[in-house]
HTML snippet that shows the backbone in 3Dmol.js (N, CA, C, O; Angstrom):
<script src="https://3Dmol.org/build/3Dmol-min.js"></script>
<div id="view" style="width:600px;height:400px;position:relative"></div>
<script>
const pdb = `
ATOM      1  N   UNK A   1       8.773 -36.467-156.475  1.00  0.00           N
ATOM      2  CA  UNK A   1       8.936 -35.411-155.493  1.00  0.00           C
ATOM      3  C   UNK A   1       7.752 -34.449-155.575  1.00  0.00           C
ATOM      4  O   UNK A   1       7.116 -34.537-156.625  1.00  0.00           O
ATOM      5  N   UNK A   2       7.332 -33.566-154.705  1.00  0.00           N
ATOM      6  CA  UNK A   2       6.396 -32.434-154.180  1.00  0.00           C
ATOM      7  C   UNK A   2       6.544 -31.542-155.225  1.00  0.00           C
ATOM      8  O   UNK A   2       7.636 -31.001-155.398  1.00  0.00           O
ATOM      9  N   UNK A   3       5.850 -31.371-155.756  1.00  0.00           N
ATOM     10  CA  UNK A   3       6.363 -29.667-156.303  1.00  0.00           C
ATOM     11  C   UNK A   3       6.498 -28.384-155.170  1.00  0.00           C
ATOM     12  O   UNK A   3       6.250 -28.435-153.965  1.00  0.00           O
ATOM     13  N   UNK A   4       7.002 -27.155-156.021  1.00  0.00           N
ATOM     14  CA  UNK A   4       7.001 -26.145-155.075  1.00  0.00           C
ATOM     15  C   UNK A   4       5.890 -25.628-154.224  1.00  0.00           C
ATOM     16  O   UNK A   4       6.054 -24.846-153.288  1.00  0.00           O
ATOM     17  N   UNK A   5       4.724 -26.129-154.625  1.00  0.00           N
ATOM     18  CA  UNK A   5       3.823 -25.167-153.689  1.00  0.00           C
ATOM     19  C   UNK A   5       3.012 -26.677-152.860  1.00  0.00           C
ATOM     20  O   UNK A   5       1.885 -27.137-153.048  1.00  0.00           O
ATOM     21  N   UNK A   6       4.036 -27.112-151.992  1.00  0.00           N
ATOM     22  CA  UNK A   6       3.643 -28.567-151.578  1.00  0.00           C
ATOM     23  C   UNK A   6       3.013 -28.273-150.398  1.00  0.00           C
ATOM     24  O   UNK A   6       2.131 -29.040-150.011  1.00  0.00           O
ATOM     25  N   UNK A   7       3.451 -26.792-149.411  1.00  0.00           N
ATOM     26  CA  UNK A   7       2.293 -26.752-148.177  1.00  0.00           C
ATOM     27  C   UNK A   7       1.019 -26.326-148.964  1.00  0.00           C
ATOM     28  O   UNK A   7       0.437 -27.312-148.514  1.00  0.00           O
ATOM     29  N   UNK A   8       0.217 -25.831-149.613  1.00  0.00           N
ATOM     30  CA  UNK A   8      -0.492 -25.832-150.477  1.00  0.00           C
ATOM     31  C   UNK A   8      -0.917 -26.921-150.589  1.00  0.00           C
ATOM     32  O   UNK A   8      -1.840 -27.293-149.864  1.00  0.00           O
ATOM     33  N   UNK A   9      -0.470 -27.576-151.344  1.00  0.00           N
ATOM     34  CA  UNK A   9      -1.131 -28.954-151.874  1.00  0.00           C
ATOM     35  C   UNK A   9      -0.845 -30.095-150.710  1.00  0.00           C
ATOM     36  O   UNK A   9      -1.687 -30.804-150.160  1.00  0.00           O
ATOM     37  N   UNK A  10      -0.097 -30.080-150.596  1.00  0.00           N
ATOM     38  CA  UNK A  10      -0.046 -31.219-148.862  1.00  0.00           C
ATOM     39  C   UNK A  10      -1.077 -30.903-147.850  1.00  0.00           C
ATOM     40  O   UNK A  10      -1.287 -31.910-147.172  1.00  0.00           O
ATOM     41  N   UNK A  11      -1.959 -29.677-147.402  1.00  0.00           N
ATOM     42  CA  UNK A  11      -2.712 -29.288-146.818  1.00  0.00           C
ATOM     43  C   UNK A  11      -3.833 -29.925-147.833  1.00  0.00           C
ATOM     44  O   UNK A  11      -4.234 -31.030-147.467  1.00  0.00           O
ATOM     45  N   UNK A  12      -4.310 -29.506-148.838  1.00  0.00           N
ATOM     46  CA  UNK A  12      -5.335 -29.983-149.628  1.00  0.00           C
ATOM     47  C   UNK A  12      -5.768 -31.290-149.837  1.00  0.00           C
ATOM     48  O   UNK A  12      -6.910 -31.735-149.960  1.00  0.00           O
ATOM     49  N   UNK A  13      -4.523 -31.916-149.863  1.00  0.00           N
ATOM     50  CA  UNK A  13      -4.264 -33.570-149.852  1.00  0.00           C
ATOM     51  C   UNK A  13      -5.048 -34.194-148.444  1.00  0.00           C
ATOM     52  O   UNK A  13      -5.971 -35.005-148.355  1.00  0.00           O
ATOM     53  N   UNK A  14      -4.395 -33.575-147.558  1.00  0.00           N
ATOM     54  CA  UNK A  14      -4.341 -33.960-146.064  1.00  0.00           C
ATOM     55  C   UNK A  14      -5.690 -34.011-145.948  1.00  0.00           C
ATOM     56  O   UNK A  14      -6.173 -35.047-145.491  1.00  0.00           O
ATOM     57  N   UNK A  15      -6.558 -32.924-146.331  1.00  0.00           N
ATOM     58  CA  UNK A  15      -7.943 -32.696-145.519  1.00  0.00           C
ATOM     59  C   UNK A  15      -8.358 -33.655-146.533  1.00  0.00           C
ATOM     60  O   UNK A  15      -8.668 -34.753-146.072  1.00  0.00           O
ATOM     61  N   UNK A  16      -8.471 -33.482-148.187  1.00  0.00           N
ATOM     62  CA  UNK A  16      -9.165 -34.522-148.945  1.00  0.00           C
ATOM     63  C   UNK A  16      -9.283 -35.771-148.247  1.00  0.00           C
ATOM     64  O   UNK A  16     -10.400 -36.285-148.185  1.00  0.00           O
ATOM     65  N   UNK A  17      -8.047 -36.479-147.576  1.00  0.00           N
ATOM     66  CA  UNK A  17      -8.161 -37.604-147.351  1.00  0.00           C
ATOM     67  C   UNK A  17      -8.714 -37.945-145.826  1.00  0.00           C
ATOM     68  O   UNK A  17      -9.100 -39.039-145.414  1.00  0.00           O
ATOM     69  N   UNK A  18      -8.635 -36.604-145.063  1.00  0.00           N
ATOM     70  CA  UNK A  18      -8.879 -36.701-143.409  1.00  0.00           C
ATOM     71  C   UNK A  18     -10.555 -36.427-143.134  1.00  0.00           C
ATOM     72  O   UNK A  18     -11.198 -35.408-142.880  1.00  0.00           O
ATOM     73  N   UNK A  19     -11.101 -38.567-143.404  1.00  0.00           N
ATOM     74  CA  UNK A  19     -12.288 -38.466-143.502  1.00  0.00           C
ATOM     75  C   UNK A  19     -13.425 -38.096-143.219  1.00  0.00           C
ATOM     76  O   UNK A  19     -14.504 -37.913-143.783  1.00  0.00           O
ATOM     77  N   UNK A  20     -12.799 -37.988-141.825  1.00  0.00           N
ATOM     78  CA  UNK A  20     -13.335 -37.499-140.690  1.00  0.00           C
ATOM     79  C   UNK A  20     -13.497 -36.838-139.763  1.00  0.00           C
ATOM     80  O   UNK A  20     -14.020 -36.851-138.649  1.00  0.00           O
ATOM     81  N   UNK A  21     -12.559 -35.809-140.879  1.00  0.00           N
ATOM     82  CA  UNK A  21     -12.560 -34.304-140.378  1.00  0.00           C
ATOM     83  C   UNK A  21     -11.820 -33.474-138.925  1.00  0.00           C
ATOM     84  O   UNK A  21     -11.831 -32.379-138.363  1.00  0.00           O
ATOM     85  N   UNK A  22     -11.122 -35.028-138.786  1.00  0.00           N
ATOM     86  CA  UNK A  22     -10.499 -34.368-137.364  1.00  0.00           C
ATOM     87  C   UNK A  22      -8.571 -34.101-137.562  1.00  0.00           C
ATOM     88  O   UNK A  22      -7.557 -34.337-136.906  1.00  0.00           O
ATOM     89  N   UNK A  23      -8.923 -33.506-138.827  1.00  0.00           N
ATOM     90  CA  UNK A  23      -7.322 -33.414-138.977  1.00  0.00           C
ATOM     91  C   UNK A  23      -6.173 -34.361-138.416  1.00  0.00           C
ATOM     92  O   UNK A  23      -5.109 -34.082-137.863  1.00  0.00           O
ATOM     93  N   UNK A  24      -6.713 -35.483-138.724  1.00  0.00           N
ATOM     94  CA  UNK A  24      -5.772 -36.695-138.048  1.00  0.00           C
ATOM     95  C   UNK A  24      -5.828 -37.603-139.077  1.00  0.00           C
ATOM     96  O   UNK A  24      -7.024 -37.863-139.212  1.00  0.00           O
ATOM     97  N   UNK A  25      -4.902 -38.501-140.227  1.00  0.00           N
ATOM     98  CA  UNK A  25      -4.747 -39.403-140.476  1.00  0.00           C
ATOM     99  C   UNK A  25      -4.570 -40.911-139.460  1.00  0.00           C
ATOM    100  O   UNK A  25      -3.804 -41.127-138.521  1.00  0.00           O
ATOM    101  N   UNK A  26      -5.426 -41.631-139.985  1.00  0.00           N
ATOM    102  CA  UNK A  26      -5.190 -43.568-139.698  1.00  0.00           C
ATOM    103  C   UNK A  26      -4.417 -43.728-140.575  1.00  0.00           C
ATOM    104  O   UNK A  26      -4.469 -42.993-141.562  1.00  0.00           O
ATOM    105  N   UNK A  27      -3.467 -44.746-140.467  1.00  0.00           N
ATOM    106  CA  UNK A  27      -2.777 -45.869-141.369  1.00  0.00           C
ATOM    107  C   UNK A  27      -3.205 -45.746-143.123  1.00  0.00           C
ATOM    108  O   UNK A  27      -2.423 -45.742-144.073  1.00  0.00           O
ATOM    109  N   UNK A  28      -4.681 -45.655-143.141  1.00  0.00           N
ATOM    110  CA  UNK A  28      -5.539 -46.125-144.303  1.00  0.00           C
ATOM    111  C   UNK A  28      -5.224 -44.345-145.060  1.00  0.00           C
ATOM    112  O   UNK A  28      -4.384 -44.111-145.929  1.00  0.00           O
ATOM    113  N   UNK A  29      -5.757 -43.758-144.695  1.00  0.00           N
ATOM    114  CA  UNK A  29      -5.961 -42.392-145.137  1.00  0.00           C
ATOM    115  C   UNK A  29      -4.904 -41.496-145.217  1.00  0.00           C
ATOM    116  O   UNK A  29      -4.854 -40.431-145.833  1.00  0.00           O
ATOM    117  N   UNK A  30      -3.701 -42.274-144.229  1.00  0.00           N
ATOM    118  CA  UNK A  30      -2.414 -41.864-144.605  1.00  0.00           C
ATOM    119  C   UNK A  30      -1.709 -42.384-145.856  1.00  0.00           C
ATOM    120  O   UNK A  30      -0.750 -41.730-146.267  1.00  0.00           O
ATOM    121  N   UNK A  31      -2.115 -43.594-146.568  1.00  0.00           N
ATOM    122  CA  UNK A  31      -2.035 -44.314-147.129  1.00  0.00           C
ATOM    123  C   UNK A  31      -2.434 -43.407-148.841  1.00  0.00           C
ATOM    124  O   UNK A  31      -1.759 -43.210-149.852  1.00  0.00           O
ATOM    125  N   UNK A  32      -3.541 -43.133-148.529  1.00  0.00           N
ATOM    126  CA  UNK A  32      -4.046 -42.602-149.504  1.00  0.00           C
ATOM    127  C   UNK A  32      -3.224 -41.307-149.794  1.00  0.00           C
ATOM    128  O   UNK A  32      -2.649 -41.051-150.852  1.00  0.00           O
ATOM    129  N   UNK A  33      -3.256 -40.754-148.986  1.00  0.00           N
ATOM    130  CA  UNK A  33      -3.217 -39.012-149.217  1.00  0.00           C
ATOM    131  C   UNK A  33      -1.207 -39.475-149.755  1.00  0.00           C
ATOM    132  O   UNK A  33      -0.704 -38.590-150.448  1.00  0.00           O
ATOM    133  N   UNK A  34      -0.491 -40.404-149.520  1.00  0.00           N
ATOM    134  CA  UNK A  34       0.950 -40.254-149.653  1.00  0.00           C
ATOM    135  C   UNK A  34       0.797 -41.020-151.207  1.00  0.00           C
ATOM    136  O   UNK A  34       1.560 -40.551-152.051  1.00  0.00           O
ATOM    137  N   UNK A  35      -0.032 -42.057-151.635  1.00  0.00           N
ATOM    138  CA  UNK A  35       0.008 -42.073-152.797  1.00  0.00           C
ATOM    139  C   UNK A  35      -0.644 -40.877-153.679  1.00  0.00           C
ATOM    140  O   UNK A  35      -0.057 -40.763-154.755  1.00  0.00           O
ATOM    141  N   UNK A  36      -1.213 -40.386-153.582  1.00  0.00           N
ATOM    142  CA  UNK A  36      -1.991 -39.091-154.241  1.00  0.00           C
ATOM    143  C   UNK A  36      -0.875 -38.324-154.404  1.00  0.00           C
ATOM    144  O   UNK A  36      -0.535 -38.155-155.575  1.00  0.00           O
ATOM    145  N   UNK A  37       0.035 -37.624-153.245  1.00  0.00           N
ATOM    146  CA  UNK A  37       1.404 -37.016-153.447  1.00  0.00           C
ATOM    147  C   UNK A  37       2.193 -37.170-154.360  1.00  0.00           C
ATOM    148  O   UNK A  37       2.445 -36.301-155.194  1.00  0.00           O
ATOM    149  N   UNK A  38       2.799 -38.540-154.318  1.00  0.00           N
ATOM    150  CA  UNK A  38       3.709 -39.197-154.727  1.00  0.00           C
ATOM    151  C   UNK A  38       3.617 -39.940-155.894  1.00  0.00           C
ATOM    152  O   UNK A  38       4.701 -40.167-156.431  1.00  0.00           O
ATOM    153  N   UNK A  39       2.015 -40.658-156.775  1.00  0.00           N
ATOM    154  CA  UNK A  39       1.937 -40.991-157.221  1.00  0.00           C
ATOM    155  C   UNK A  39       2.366 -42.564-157.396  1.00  0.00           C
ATOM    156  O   UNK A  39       2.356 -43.172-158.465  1.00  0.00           O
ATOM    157  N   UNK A  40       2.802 -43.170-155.931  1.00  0.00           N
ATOM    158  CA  UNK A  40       3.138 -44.446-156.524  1.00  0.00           C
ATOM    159  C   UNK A  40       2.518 -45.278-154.938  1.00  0.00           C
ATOM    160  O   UNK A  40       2.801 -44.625-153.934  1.00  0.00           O
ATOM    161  N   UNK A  41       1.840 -46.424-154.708  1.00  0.00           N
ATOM    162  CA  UNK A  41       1.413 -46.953-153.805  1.00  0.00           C
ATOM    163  C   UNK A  41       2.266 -47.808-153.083  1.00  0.00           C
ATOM    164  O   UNK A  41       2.911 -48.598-153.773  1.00  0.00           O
ATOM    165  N   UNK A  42       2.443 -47.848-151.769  1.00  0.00           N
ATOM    166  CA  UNK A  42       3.461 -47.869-151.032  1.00  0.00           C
ATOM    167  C   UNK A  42       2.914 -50.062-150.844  1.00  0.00           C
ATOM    168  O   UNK A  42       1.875 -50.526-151.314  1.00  0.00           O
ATOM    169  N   UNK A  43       3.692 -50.666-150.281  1.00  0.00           N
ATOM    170  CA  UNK A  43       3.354 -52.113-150.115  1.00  0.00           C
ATOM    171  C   UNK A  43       2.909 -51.508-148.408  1.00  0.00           C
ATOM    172  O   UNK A  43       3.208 -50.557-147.686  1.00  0.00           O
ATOM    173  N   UNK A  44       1.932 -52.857-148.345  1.00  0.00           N
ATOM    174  CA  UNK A  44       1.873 -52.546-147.008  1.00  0.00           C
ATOM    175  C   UNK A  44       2.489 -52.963-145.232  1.00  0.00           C
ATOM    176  O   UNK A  44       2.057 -52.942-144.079  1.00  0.00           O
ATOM    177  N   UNK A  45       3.566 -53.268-145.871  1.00  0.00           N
ATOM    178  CA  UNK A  45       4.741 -52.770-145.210  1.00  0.00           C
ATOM    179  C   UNK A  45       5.810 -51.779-144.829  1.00  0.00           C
ATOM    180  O   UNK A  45       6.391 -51.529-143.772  1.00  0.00           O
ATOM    181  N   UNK A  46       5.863 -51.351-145.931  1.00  0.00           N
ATOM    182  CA  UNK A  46       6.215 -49.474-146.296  1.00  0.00           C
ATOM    183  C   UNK A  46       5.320 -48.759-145.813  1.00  0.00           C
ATOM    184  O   UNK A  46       5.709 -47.742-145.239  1.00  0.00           O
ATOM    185  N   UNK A  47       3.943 -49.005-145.865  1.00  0.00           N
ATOM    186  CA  UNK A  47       3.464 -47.700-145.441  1.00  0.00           C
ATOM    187  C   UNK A  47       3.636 -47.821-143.995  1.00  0.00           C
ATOM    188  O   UNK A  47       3.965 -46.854-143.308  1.00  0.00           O
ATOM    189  N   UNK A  48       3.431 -48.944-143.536  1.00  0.00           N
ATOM    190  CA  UNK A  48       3.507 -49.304-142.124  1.00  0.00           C
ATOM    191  C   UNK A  48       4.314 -48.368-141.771  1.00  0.00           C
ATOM    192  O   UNK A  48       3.845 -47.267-141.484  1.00  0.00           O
ATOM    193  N   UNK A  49       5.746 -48.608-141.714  1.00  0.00           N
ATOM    194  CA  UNK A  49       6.936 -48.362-141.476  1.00  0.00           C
ATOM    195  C   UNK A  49       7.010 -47.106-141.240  1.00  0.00           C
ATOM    196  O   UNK A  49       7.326 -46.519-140.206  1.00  0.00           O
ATOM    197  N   UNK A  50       6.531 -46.501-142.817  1.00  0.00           N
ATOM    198  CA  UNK A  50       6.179 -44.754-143.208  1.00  0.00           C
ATOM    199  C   UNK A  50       5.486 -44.306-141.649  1.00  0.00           C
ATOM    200  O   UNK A  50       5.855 -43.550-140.750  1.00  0.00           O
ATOM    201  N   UNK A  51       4.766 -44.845-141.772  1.00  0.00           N
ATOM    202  CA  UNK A  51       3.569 -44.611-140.863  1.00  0.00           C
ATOM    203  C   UNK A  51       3.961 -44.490-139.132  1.00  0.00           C
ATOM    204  O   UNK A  51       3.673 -43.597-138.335  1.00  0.00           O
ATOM    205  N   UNK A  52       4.444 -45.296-139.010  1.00  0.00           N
ATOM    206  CA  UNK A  52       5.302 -44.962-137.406  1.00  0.00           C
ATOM    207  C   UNK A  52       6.198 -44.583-137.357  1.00  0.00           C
ATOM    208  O   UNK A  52       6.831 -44.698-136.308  1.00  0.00           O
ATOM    209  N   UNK A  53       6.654 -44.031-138.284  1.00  0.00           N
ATOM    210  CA  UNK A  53       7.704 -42.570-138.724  1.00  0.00           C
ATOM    211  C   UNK A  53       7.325 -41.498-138.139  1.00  0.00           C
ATOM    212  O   UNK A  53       7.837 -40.709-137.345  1.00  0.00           O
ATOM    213  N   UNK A  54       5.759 -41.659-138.972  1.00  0.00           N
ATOM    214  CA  UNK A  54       5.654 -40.344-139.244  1.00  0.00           C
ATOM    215  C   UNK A  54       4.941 -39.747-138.105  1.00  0.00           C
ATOM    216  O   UNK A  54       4.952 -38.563-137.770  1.00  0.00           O
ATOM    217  N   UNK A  55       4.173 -40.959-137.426  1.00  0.00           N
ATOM    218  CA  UNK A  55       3.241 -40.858-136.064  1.00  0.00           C
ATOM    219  C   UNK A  55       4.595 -40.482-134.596  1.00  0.00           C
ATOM    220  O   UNK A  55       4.850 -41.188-133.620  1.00  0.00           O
ATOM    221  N   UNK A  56       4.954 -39.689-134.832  1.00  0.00           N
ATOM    222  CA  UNK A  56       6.176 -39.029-133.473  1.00  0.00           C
ATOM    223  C   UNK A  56       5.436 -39.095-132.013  1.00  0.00           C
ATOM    224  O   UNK A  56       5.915 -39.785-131.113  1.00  0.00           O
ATOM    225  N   UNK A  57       4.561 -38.539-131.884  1.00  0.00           N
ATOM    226  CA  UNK A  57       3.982 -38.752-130.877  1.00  0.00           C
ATOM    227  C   UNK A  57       3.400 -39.895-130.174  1.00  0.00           C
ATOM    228  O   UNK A  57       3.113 -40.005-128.982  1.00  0.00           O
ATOM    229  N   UNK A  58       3.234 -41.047-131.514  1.00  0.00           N
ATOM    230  CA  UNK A  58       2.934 -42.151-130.733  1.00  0.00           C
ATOM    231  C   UNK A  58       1.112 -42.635-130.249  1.00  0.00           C
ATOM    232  O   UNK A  58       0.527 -43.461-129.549  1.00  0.00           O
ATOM    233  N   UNK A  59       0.847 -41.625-131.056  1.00  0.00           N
ATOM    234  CA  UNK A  59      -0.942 -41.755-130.693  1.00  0.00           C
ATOM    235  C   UNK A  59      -1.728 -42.655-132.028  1.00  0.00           C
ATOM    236  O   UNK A  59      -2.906 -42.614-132.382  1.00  0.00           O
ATOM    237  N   UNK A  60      -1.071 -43.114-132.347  1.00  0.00           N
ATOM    238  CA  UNK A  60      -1.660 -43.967-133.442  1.00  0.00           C
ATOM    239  C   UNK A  60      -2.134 -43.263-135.181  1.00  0.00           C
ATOM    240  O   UNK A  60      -2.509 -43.717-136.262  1.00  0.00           O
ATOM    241  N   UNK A  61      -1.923 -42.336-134.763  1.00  0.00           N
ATOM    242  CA  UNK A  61      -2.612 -41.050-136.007  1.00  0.00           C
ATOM    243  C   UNK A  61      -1.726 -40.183-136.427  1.00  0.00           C
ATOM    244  O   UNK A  61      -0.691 -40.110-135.764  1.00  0.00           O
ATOM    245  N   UNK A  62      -1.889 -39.225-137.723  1.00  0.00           N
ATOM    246  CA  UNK A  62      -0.530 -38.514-138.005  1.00  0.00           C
ATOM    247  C   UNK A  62      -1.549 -37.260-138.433  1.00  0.00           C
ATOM    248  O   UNK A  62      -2.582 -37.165-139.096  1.00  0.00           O
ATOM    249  N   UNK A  63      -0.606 -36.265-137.617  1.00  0.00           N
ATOM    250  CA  UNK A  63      -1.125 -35.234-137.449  1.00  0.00           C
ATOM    251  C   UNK A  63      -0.868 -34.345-138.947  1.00  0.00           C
ATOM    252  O   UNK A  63      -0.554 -35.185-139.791  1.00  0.00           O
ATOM    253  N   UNK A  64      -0.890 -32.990-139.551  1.00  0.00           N
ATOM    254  CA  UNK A  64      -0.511 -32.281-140.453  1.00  0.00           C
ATOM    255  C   UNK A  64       1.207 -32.171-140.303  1.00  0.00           C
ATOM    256  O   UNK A  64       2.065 -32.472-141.132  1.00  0.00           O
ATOM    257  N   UNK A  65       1.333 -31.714-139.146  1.00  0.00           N
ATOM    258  CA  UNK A  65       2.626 -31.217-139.115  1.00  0.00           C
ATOM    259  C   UNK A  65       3.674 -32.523-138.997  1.00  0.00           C
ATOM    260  O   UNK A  65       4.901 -32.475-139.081  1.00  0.00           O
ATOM    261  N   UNK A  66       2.678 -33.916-138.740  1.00  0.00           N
ATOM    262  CA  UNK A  66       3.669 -35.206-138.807  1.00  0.00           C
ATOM    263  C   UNK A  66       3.596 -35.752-140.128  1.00  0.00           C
ATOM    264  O   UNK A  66       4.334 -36.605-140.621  1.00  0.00           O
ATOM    265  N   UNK A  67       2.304 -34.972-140.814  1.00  0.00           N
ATOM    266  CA  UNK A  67       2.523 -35.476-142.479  1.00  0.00           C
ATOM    267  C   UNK A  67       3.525 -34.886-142.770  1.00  0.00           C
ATOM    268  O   UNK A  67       4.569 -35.528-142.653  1.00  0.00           O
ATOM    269  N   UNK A  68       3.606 -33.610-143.205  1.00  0.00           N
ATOM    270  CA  UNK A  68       4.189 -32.621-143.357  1.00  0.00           C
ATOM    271  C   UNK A  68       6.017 -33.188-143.798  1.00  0.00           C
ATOM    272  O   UNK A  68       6.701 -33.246-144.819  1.00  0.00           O
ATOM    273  N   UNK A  69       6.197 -33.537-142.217  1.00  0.00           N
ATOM    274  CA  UNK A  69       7.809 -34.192-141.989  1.00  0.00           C
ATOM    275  C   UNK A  69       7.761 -35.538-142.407  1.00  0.00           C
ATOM    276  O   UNK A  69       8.927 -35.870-142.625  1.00  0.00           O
ATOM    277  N   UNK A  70       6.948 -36.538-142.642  1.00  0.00           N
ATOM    278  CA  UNK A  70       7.199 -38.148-143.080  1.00  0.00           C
ATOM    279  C   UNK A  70       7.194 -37.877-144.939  1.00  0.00           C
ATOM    280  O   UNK A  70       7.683 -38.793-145.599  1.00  0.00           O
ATOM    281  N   UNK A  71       6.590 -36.513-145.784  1.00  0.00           N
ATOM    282  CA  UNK A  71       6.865 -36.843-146.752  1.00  0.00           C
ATOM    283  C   UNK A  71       8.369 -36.602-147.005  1.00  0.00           C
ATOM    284  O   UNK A  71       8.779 -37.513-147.724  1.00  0.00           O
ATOM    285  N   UNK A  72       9.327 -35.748-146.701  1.00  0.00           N
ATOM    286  CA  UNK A  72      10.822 -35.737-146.664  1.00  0.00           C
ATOM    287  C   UNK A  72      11.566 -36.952-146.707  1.00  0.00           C
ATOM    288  O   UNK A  72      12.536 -37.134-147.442  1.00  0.00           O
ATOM    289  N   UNK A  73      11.061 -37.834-145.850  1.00  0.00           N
ATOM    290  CA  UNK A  73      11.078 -39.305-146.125  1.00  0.00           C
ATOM    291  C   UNK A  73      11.545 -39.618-147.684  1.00  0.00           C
ATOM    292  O   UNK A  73      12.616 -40.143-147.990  1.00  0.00           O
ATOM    293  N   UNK A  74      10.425 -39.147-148.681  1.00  0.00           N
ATOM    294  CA  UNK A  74       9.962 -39.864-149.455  1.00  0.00           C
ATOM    295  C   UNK A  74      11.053 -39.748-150.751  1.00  0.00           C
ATOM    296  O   UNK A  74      10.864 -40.400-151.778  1.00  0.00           O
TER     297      UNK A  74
END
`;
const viewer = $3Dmol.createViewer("view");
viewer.addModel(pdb, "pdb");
viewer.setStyle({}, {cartoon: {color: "spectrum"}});
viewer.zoomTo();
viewer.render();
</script>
């Protein structure tokens, strides 16, 4: 689980991994930044799954505020 100061560190996470600076996770970098969280690497089927969870809008990418809600998921 997150510790307490997880918007903190979920923001820090997010950008570490958002390569390209457009505050948008891919599949890959979502990938990353939820094992870094969580500490355990998802199969890649799980993340899949995770992943069009967490993408609400449907644009292929996961925004902060769709990270944010797919780690609750976890």
């Amino acid at each position: 689980m997150i510790e307490a100061d997880a918007p903190e560190g979920t923001r820090a996470v997010f950008g570490e991994f958002d390569t390209d600076d457009d505050w948008l996770l891919n599949v890959h970098e979502f990938g990353g930044a939820v094992e870094r969280l969580t500490g355990r690497a998802l199969d890649d089927d799980a993340l899949r799954h995770l992943f069009r969870r967490a993408d609400v809008d449907g644009d292929g990418l996961v925004s902060l505020p769709e990270f944010e809600g797919s780690l609750k998921e976890l």
